[in-house]
C-alpha positions in Angstrom: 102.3 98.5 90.2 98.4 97.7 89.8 96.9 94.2 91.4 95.9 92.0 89.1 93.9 88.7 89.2 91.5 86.8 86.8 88.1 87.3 87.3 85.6 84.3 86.6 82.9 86.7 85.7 84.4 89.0 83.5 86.9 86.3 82.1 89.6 88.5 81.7 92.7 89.4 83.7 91.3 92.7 86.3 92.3 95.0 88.8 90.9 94.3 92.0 90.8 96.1 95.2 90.4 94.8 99.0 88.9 95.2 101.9 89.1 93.9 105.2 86.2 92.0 106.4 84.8 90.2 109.6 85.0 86.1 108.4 84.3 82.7 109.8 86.4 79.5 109.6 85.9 75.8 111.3 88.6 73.5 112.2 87.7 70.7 114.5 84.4 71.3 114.5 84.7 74.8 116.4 83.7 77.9 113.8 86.4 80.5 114.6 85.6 84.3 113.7 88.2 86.7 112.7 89.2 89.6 110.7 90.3 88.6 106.9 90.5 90.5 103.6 88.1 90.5 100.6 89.4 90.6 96.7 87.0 92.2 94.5 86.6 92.9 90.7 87.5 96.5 90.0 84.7 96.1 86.9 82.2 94.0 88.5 82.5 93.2 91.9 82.4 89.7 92.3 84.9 88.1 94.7 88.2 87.0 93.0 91.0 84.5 93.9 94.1 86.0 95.3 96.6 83.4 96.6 98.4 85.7 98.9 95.4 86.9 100.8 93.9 83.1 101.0 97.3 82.6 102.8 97.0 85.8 104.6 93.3 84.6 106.0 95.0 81.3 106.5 97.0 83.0 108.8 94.5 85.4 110.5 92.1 82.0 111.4 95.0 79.8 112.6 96.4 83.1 114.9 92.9 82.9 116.7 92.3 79.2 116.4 95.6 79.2 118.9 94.6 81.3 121.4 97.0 84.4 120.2 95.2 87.0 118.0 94.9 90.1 119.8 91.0 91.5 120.6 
């Protein structure tokens, strides 16, 4: 099964692939870094929406925001 998501730049429906890349995120005021993943366009690289890894990334800020992500 290939992964597909629409890119804004190329305005079609593309294959993308990932990688996993060091991020920042801010809740109350504190900026948070952590490890998240990156969806690219397979044509022209520009960053695509992917709901499950926005979720994922969710995930991976809130795990350090409480104190449990592992170093």
């Amino acid at each position: 099964m290939k992964r597909k998501t629409f890119c804004e730049e190329c305005r079609n429906e593309v294959e993308y692939t990932t990688a996993r890349v060091p991020m920042t995120g801010t809740l109350k005021d504190k900026v948070y870094h952590y490890i998240g993943t990156e969806a690219r366009c397979a044509n022209c690289g520009n960053l695509v929406f992917v709901a499950e890894i926005v979720v994922d990334n969710l995930d991976a800020l809130y795990t350090v925001f409480r104190g449990t992500a592992i170093a």
